[in-house]
Structures are given as structure tokens and as C-alpha cells.
C-alpha positions as CSV (number, residue, x, y, z in Angstrom):
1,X,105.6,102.1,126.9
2,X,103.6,98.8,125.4
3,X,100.6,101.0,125.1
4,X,102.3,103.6,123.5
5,X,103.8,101.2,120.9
6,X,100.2,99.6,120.6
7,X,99.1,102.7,119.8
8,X,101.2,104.0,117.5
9,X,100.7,100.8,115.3
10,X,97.1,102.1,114.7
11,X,94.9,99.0,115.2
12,X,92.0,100.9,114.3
13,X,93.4,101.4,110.8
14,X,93.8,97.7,110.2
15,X,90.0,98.0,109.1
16,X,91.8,99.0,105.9
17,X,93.4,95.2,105.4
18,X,89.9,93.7,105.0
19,X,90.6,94.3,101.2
20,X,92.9,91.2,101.6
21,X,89.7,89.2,101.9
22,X,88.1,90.6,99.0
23,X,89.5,88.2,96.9
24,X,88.5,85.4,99.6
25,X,85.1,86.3,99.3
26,X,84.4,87.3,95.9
27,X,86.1,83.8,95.0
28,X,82.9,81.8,96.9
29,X,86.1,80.4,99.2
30,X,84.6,81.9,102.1
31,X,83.8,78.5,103.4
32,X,87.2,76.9,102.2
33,X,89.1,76.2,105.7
34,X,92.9,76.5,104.1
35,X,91.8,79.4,102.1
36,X,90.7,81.0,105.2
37,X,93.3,80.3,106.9
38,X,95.6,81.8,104.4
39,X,93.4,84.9,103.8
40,X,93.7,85.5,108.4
41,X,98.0,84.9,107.7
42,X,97.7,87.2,105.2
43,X,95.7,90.3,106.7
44,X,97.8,89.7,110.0
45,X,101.0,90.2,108.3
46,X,99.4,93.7,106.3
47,X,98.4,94.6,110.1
48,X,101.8,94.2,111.5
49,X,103.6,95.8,108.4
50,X,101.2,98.7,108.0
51,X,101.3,99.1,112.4
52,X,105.1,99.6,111.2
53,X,104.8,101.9,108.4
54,X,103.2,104.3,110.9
55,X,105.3,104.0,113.7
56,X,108.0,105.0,110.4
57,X,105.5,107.8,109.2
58,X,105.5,109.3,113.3
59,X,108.7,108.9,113.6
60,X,109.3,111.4,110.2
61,X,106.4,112.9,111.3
62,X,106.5,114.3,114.9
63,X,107.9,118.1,114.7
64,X,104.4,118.7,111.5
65,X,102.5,116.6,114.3
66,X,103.5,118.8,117.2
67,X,101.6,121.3,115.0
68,X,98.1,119.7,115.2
69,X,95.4,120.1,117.6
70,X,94.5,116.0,117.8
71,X,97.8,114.6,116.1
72,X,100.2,116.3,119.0
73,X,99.0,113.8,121.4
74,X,100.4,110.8,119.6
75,X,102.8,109.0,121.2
76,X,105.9,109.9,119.8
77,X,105.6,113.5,119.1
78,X,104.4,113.9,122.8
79,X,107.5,111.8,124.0
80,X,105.5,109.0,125.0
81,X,107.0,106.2,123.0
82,X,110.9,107.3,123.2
83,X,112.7,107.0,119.3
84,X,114.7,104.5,119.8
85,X,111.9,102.4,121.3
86,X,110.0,102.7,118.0
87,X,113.2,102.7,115.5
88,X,114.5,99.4,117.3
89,X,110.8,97.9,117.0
90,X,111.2,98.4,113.3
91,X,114.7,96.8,112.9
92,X,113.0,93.5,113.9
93,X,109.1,93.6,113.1
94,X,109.9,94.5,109.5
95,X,112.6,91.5,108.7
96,X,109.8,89.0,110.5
97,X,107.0,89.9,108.4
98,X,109.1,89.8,105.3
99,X,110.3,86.2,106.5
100,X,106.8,85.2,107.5
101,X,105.4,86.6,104.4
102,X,108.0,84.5,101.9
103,X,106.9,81.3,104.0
104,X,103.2,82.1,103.0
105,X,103.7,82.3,99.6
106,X,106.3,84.0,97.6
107,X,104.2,86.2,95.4
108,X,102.7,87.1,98.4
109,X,105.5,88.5,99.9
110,X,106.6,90.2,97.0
111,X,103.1,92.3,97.2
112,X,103.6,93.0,100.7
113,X,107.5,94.1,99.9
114,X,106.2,96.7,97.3
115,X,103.9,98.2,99.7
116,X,106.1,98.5,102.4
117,X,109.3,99.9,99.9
118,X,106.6,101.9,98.4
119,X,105.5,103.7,102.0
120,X,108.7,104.6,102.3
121,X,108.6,106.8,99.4
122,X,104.9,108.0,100.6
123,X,106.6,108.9,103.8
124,X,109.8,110.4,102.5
125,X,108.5,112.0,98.9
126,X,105.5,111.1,97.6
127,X,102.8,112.1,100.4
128,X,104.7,115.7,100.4
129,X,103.1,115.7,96.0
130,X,99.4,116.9,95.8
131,X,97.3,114.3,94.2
132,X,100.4,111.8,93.8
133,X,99.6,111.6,97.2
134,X,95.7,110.1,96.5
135,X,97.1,108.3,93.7
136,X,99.6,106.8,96.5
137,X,97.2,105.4,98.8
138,X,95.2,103.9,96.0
139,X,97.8,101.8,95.0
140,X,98.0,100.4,98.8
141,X,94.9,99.4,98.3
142,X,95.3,97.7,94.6
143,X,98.4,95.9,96.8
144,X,96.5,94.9,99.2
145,X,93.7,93.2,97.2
146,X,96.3,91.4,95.0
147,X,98.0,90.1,98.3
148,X,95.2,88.7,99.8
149,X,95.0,86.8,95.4
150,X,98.4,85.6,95.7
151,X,97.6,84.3,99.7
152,X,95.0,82.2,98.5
153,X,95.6,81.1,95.1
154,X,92.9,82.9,93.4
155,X,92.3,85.7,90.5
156,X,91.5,89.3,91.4
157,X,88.6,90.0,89.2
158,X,89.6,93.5,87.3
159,X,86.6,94.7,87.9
160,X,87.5,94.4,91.7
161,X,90.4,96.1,91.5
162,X,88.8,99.0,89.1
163,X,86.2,99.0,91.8
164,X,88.9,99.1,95.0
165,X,90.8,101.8,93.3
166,X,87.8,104.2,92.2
167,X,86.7,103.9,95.9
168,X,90.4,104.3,97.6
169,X,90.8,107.8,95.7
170,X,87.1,108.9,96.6
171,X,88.4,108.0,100.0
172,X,92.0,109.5,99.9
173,X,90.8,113.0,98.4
174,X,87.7,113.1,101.2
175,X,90.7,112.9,103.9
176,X,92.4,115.4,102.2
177,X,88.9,117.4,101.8
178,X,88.7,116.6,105.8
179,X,91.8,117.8,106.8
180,X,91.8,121.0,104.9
181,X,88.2,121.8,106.3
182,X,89.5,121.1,109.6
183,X,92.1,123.2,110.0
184,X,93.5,126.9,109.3
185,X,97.2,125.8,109.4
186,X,96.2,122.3,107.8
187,X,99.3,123.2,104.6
188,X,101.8,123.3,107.8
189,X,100.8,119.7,108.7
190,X,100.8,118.3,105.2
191,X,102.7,119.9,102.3
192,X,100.5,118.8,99.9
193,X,97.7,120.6,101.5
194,X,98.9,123.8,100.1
195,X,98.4,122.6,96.6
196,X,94.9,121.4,97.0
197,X,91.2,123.4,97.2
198,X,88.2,122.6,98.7
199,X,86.1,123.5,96.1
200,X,88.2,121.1,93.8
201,X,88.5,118.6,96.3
202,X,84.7,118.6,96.7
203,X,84.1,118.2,92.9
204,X,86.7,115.5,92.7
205,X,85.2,113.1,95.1
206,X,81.4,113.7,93.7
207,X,83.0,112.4,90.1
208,X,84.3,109.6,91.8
209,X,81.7,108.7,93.9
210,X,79.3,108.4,90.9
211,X,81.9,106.2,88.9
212,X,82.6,104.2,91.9
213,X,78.5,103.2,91.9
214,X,78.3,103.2,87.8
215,X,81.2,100.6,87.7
216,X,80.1,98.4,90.5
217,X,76.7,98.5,89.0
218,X,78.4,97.4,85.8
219,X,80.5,94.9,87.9
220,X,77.1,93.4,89.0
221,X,75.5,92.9,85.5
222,X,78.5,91.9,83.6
223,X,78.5,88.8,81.7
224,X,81.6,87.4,83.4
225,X,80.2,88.0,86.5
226,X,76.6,86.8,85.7
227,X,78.7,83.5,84.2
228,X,80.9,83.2,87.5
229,X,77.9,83.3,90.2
230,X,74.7,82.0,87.8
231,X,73.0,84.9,89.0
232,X,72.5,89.2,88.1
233,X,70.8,89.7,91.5
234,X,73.9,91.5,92.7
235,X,72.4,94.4,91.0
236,X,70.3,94.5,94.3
237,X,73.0,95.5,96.1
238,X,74.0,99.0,94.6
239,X,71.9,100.9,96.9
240,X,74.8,100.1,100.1
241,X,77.8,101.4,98.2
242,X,75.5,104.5,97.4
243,X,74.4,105.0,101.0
244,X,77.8,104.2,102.3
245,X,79.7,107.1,100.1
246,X,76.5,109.1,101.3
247,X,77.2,108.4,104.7
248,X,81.1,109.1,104.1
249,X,80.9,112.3,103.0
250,X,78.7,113.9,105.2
251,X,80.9,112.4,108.0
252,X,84.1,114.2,106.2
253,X,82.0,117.9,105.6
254,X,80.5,117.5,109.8
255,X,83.0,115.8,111.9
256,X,85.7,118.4,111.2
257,X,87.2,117.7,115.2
258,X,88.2,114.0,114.7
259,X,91.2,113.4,113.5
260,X,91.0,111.1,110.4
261,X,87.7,109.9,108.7
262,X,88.2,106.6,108.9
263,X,88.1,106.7,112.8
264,X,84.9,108.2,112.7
265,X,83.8,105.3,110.2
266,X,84.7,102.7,112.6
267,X,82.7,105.4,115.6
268,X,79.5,106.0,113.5
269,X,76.6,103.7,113.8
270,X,75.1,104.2,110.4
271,X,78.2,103.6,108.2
272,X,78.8,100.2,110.1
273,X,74.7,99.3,109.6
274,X,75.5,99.9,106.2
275,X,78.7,98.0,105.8
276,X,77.1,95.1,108.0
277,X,74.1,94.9,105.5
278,X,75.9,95.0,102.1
279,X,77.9,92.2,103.6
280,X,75.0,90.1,104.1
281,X,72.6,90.7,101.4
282,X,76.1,89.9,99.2
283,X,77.3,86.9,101.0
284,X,73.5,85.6,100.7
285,X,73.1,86.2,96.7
286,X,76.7,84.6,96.2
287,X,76.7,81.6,98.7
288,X,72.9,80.6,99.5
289,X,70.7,82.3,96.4
């Protein structure tokens, strides 16, 4: 029953809370041990209340999930992980982050409130709205980013959060393109399914993908930016975003058998290389140029 409950919190989806640390790092505190320290608290505590916003989405989820060729084998839609196991697990994981969060910092905890209060909604309503849906998911990532600000004590650049939520709906609408691909009975999983295209879906995510790599190139030149680090070398690294939607979407158009796109991220060799090298050719302009 542990491993049930282990799995339904998702762990490989925590890749998402990494955003917390984008402040962190675009800050130059990457080196700052209380900073650090702050930013680990803080992308724990978005692990353990997004492990328990999908243990709430399952548990709303399971007779849609019954439905799916890969989804029916989650835990508790195939019995697994009983409901009152998972419904009593959120009765006291979701008071202890709150409390932990609050102890952390204040504003922090306020973040991490909204996107919490605000899944609900995404559970309940908002997921169920084609497009609001995208927009959604977005905004978890905008929260996110701001969280991981308010854990530290530092200012999200807007140019970061322009370029987190550009790539978050290039992301969202490519999992919605995936899982209308991937399945002939895809609108009786998701509602909003029925409202979206492929053809439109496909069109949407090449305009975003070529604003996400205009504004981080702009991001990169800026005079706010060039004044911040003393250098415009950053401009060097707009090739890995490009590669990495590259790599994205021909992992959402191919891999129509796996079950979310961001699984077959954290699977595919390439997309990691990529992710591993914009890291480092960053981390070396910003901290060591």
C-alpha cells in the first residue's frame, strides 16, 4: 500500500518544481548556503503538495481513468491504493505543508496556498474548459517560480516569468496535442479534449515555441540583464531552448504509447543531454565568465 501511495504522488513529476530554483539561480545565489537551503525547503514542500494534488486529481479521476489504456493501471482506479487510504493521507499532508510552508516564510506559503486552492478548481472545473485548461497549468508554473522568489528573498525577473509562462503553455497544449494523437476515445478521458483539434493544437505550439526562443533571446540581450550579469554572452545559449522544444515535440508527435510527455522527457537521452548542457554553458557565463 506504501508503494501505491508513493506512486500515486508522482515523484517523477516533481521534475516540474525545479522552476522554484529558477529564481535561485538566475539570482547568482547558487553558491549562497542559506539561500540554498531555503530554495531545497521550498521545492520539497511543492513536491509534497503537488504529490497531494494528484492523489486529489485520481481520487476525482478514477471512473475517466478506468477508461485509458496506460492511466487504468494507476493505483487507485485499479483498487490498489484503497480511498480512504489516499483521502485520510490528504487530511494530514496538506495541513503540514501549509504549517511548514508559513514557517518558511509567509509569502511563501501564501504562493503555495494559491496553487494548491487553485488545483482544486483545475480538478473540479477548470481542467474540464478547453484552453482554460493550458492557461491553468501555466499559472502553476508562474506560482511556482514566484515561490521559490519569496523562499529566498529575491526578485523574479519579468522576463523570467514571461519566459516560464510562454514555455508552460507550449508545454500544456503539446500534452493536450499528445493525448488527442494518442487516443480515439481521448474526449472520454478529458472533457476538454472534445473542444480541441489537432490541426489547431499543432499551430498553437509552433507560435509558441518561436516566441518562447524570440523572448529568451531578448531576455539574453536586454539591457537589465547585460547590467545585472556584466556580460551579453547569454546570447550563446539560445540554441538549447531551440533544440530542447525541437526535441519536445517530436517526442509528443512519436511516442503516442506513453502516457504523459513529460515521462518520456525524463526517459529520453537527448532531451536530458540538452537540458544538462544549457545548464552548464549558463551556470558558466553567469558564475565563472
Amino acid at each position: 500500500m506504501i508503494v501505491a501511495l508513493i506512486k500515486t504522488l508522482r515523484p517523477r513529476q516533481w521534475v516540474k518544481n525545479v522552476f522554484v530554483a529558477v529564481p535561485l539561480f538566475f539570482a547568482l545565489r547558487l553558491f549562497d548556503g542559506v539561500a540554498l537551503a531555503r530554495t531545497a525547503v521550498g521545492v520539497a514542500l511543492f513536491c509534497l503538495i503537488s504529490g497531494c494534488v494528484y492523489v486529489l486529481n485520481d481520487l476525482v479521476d478514477a471512473p475517466q481513468d478506468r477508461l485509458h489504456p496506460q492511466k487504468r493501471s494507476r493505483p487507485i482506479a485499479s483498487g490498489a491504493l484503497p480511498v480512504g487510504v489516499a483521502r485520510t493521507f490528504l487530511v494530514i499532508a496538506v495541513p503540514v505543508c501549509a504549517a511548514a510552508a508559513f514557517l518558511l516564510s509567509p509569502q511563501y506559503a501564501a504562493v503555495l496556498s494559491t496553487y494548491f486552492v487553485l488545483n482544486i478548481a483545475y480538478t473540479f472545473r477548470l481542467k474540464k474548459i478547453a484552453y482554460l485548461d493550458v492557461l491553468s497549468i501555466a499559472t502553476f508554473f508562474i506560482l511556482r517560480v514566484l515561490a521559490g522568489a519569496f523562499a529566498t528573498g529575491v526578485t523574479a525577473s519579468h522576463w523570467v516569468l514571461a519566459c516560464t509562462f510562454l514555455l508552460a503553455m507550449f508545454l500544456g497544449f503539446g500534452k493536450r496535442a499528445h493525448e488527442l494523437a494518442g487516443s480515439a476515445q481521448a474526449d472520454q478521458q478529458r472533457a476538454a479534449l472534445a473542444s480541441y483539434r489537432l490541426s489547431s493544437l499543432r499551430v498553437i505550439m509552433f507560435v509558441l515555441a518561436a516566441l518562447v526562443v524570440v523572448v529568451y533571446g531578448l531576455y539574453t540581450q536586454s539591457a537589465s540583464t547585460v547590467a545585472t550579469f556584466g556580460t551579453d554572452a547569454l546570447i550563446w545559449t539560445v540554441p538549447f531552448p531551440l533544440l530542447g522544444i525541437a526535441r519536445f515535440t517530436h517526442l509528443t508527435t512519436t511516442r503516442h504509447e506513453a502516457e504523459s510527455p513529460t515521462e518520456e522527457m525524463l526517459r529520453d537521452p537527448l532531451f536530458l543531454a540538452i537540458c544538462v548542457a544549457y545548464l552548464a554553458v549558463t551556470g558558466g557565463i553567469l558564475y565563472w565568465a
